[in-house]
N, C-alpha and C positions, 0 to 999 in steps of 0.2 A: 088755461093755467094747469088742469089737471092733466090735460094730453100730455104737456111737456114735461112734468111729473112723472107720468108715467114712460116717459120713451126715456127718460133719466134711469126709473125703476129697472130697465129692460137690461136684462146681464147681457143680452147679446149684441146689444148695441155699443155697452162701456164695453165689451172686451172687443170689438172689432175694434173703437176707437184706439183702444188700447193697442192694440195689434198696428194698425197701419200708423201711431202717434212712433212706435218702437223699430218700423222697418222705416219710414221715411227719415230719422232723427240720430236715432241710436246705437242701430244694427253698422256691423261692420261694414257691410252694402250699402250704405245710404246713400241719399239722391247726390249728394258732393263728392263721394269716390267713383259714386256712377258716372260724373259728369267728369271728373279726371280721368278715371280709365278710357273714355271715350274720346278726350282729348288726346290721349299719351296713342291710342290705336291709330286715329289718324293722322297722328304724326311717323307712328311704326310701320303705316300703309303707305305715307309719300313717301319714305325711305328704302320700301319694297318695293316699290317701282322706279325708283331713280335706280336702284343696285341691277336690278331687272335689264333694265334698257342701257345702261355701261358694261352689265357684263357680256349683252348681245354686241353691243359694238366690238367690246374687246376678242370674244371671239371670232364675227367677222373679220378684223386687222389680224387675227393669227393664222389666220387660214390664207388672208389673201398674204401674207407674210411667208407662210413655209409655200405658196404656191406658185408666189412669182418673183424671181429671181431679183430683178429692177425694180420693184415694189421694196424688197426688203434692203437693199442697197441704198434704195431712197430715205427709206426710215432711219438708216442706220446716220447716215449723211447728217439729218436732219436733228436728230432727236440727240444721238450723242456725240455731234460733231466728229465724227471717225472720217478716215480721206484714206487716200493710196500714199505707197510710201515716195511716187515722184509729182504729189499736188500740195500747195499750200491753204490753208483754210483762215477767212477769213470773215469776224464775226462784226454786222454792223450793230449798231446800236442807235438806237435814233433819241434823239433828244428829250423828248419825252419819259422815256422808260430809263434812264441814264438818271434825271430827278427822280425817280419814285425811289429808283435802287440807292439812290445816296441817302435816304432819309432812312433806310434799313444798318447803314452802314456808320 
């Protein structure tokens, strides 16, 4: 009973308490903004590498775009419908994609 009396008595023990009761609790830092910043990082880190690897692709596609002539004619075909002025272009649609787009519609 007097041991623990005395490690009560001990200033250096209530002010440690005191100190790790104030950074675990209190402090701006605490263990719940630590564990949000840490969430919000590795969310900041998947987005760093997903921008990473699209913008490797995309520079790939520009290179192989200004590099090869029937490459970019394809994209061009492809992506914004463009033709020559004696072809007609025709877009299918398949049934499925036809439902999803009417529900937008």
């Amino acid at each position: 009973m007097t041991q623990a009396f005395n490690l009560l008595k001990n200033k250096y023990l209530i002010c440690g308490i005191a100190f790790l009761t104030w950074m675990l609790f209190f402090d701006r830092n605490d263990l719940m903004s630590q564990y949000e910043y840490r969430q919000q990082l590795n969310v900041l880190e998947a987005e760093k590498e997903f921008y990473t690897t699209e913008t490797a692709k995309t520079v790939k596609d520009l290179n192989e775009l200004t590099t090869d002539r029937a490459k970019l004619e394809k994209f061009a075909r492809e992506k914004y419908l463009m033709k020559k002025d004696n072809e007609d272009v025709f877009v299918i649609i398949k049934e499925e994609e036809k439902k999803e787009n009417k529900s937008f519609f």
